[in-house]
N, C-alpha and C positions, 0 to 999 in steps of 0.2 A: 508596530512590531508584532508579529504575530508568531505564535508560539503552537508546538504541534506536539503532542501525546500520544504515543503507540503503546496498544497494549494488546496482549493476546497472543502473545508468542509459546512456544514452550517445545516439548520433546514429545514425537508423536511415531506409531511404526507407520512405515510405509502402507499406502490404501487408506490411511486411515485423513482427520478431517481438521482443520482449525480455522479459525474465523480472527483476522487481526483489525484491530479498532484504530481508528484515529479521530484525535479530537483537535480543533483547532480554537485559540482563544486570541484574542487582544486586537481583536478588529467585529465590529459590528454589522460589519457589510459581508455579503453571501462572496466566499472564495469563486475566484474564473476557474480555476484550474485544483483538482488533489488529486492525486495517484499514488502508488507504489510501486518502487525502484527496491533491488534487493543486491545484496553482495557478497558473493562466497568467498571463502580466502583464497590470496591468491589471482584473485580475479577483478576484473572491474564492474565497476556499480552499472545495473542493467534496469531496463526498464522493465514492469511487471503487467502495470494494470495501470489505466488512468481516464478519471470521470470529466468530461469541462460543463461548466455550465450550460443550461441549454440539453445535457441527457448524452452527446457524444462518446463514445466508452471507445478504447481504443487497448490490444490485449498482445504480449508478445506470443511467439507462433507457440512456444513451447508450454504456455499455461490455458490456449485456448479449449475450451468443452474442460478446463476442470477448475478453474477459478474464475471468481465472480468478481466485479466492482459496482459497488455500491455509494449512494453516497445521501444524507441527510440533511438537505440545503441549509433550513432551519437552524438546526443545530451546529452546521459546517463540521459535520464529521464525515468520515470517509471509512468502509469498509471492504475488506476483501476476505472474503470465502473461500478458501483452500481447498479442495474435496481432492481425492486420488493422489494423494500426496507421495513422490518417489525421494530417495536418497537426493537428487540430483536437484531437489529442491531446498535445501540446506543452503541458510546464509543468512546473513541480518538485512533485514527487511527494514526500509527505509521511506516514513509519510514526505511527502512534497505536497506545496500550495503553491499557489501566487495569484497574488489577488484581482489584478489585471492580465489581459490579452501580452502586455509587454511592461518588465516589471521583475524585480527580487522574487526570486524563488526560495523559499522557506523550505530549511528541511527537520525533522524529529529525530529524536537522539538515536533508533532504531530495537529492535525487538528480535531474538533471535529467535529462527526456526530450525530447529535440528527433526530431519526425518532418519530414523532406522531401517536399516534393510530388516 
């Protein structure tokens, strides 16, 4: 069972930057798959950023050149770097895992992002 830790959310103005953490536990073996999925009200959960084993990064069109994924094998944690952040980035941000190629996808309880105009 593997369990996922989001932190680093908060309220920020618009331009400005946040960096959200995720941490994954209860498995000893290096995650295939961690990314970030997010969801504004209203709407449905969308994919953001996501790192797979191996270095592949993969980025929706609307966060490309301003958000980063990152990711800490060792550790199985998973970062993403916010920079140029607009209103329209507002919504709870949500860690995924899964440990294999095919397999339960793990999700964290989520971290809200609220940007200001």
């Amino acid at each position: 069972q593997v369990q996922l830790v989001e932190s680093g959310g908060g309220l920020v103005q618009a331009g400005g930057s946040l960096r959200l953490s995720c941490a994954a536990s209860g498995t000893t073996s290096s995650l295939y798959f961690m990314g970030w999925y997010r969801q504004a009200p209203g709407k449905q959960r969308e994919l953001v950023a996501t790192f797979i084993s191996g270095g592949s990064t993969n980025y929706a069109d609307s966060v490309k050149g301003r958000f980063t994924i990152s990711r800490d094998i060792a550790k199985n944690s998973v970062y993403l770097q916010m920079n140029s952040l607009k209103p329209e980035d507002t919504a709870v941000y949500y860690c995924s895992a899964r440990p294999q190629v095919i397999g339960r996808t793990y999700w964290g309880q989520g971290t809200q992002v609220t940007v200001s105009s």
